[in-house]
Steps between C-alpha positions, in 0.01 A plus 500: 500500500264785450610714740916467338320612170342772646797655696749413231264734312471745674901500619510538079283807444644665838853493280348583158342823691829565663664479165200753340593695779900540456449508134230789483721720691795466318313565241366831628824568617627509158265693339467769746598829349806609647590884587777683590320702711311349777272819573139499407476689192272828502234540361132593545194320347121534530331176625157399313285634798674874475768453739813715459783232581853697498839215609682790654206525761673435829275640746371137597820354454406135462628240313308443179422234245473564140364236275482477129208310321274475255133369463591326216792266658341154706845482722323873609182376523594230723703733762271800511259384794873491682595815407160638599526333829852624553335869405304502817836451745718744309571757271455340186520672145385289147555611144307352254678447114326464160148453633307767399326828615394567852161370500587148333767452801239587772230323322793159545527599852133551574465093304786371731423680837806658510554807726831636338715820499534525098697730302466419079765512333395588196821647336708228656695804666526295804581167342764649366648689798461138667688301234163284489635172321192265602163535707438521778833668584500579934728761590540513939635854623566575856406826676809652363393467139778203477463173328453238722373195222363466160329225334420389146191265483262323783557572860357342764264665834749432732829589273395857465337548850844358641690765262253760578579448863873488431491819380300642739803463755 
């Protein structure tokens, strides 16, 4: 009798996570930004290490990730270690919004152990450009500078590395 609980249990949260799972990315889906043009916009930026990061750069042409977040947002908090995962596989670009100067940011990363490519957005220049709605916001461009994906909210390890990979091809 037991053992019918238990699997009729677990058949029950194996739906109910399928469900989360077809409802989350509608949801993203819908609040995506949407642009007419598919190009990745230009612009240049200086990360909070010094780093001169300029979009138009296409001597490495690689496909490129560019993720939106703030310290201040717990859906962020809870994807970072994936985004700074995914940073170590491929080029992968972060801009921070509304969470203060330089130092506070590195002084979060430094708490979290996170090893991150940040730019701050401090004028929300880039937010902007981006049609930022919602953090995080996870733009996927492929080596052409074209928009492959973009995501409004959580995203899993494996959903970005698979997109990632995707437009790698």
């Amino acid at each position: 009798m037991k053992k019918r609980n238990l699997n009729k249990l677990i058949k029950e949260a194996v739906i109910f996570i399928l469900i989360l799972f077809v409802f989350s990315n509608i949801v993203s889906y819908v609040r995506a930004p949407s642009f007419e043009n598919k190009k990745l916009p230009s612009f240049s930026a200086v990360t909070i290490e010094g780093k001169k990061f300029d979009s138009t750069d296409t001597k490495n042409a690689k496909p490129i990730m560019i993720h939106f977040w703030a310290t201040w947002c717990p859906t962020c908090k809870m994807e970072n270690s994936t985004i700074a995962s995914l940073s170590k596989k491929f080029n992968v670009i972060t801009v921070v919004e509304n969470s203060g100067d330089d130092e506070k940011i590195k002084e979060f990363l430094k708490e979290k152990n996170l090893k991150l490519n940040v730019i701050n957005d401090k004028d929300s220049h880039l937010a902007s450009l981006f049609k930022i709605s919602g953090y995080p916001t996870t733009f996927i461009y492929d080596k052409e500078g074209v928009l492959k994906f973009s995501e409004v909210g959580y995203s899993s390890y494996l959903t970005l590395y698979l997109k990632l990979l995707y437009a790698h091809r």
